[in-house]
C-alpha positions as CSV (number, residue, x, y, z in Angstrom):
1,X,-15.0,-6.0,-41.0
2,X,-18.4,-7.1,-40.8
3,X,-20.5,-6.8,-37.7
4,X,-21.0,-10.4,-37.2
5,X,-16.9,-10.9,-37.2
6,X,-16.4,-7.6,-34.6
7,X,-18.8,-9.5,-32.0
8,X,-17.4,-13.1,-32.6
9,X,-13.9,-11.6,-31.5
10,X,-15.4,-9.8,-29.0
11,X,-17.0,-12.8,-27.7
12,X,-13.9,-14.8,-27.8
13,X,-11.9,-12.0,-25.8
14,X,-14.5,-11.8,-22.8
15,X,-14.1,-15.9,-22.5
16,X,-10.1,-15.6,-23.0
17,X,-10.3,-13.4,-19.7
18,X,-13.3,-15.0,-18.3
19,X,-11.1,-18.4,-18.7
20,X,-7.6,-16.5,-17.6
21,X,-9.4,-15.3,-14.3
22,X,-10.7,-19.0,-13.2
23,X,-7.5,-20.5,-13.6
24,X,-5.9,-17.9,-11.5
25,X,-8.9,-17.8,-8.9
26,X,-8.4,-22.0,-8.9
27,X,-4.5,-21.6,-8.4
28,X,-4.8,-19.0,-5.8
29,X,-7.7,-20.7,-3.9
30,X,-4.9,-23.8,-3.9
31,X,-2.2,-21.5,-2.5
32,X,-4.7,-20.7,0.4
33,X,-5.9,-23.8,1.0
34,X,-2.0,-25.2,1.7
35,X,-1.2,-21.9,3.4
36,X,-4.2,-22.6,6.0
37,X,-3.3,-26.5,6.3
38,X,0.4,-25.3,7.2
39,X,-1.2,-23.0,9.6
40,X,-3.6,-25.8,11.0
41,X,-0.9,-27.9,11.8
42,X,1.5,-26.0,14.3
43,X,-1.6,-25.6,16.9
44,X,-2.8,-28.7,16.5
45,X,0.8,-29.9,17.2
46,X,1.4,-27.9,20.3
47,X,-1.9,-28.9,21.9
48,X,-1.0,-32.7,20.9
49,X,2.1,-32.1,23.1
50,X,0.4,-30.3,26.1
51,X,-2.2,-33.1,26.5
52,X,1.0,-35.9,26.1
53,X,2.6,-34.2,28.9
């Protein structure tokens, strides 16, 4: 194999995992974000009904 053909599938490996790791750094970053919303919403809630009452 030439040199030239060694760093072009090289190259393509790094962005394959460069690409791999934003998608599961996006879906994870999603996961936390609903996680905190769900989280958010049960105080919020209970303070809602303290100041009703």
């Amino acid at each position: 194999m030439k040199i030239g053909t060694k760093m072009g599938i090289g190259f393509a490996i790094i962005f394959i995992l460069s690409f791999l790791t934003a998608i599961a750094a996006i879906w994870r970053l999603h996961i936390v974000a609903e996680e905190t919303r769900i989280m958010m919403e049960q105080p919020i809630a209970k303070e809602r009904m303290i100041s009703d009452w």
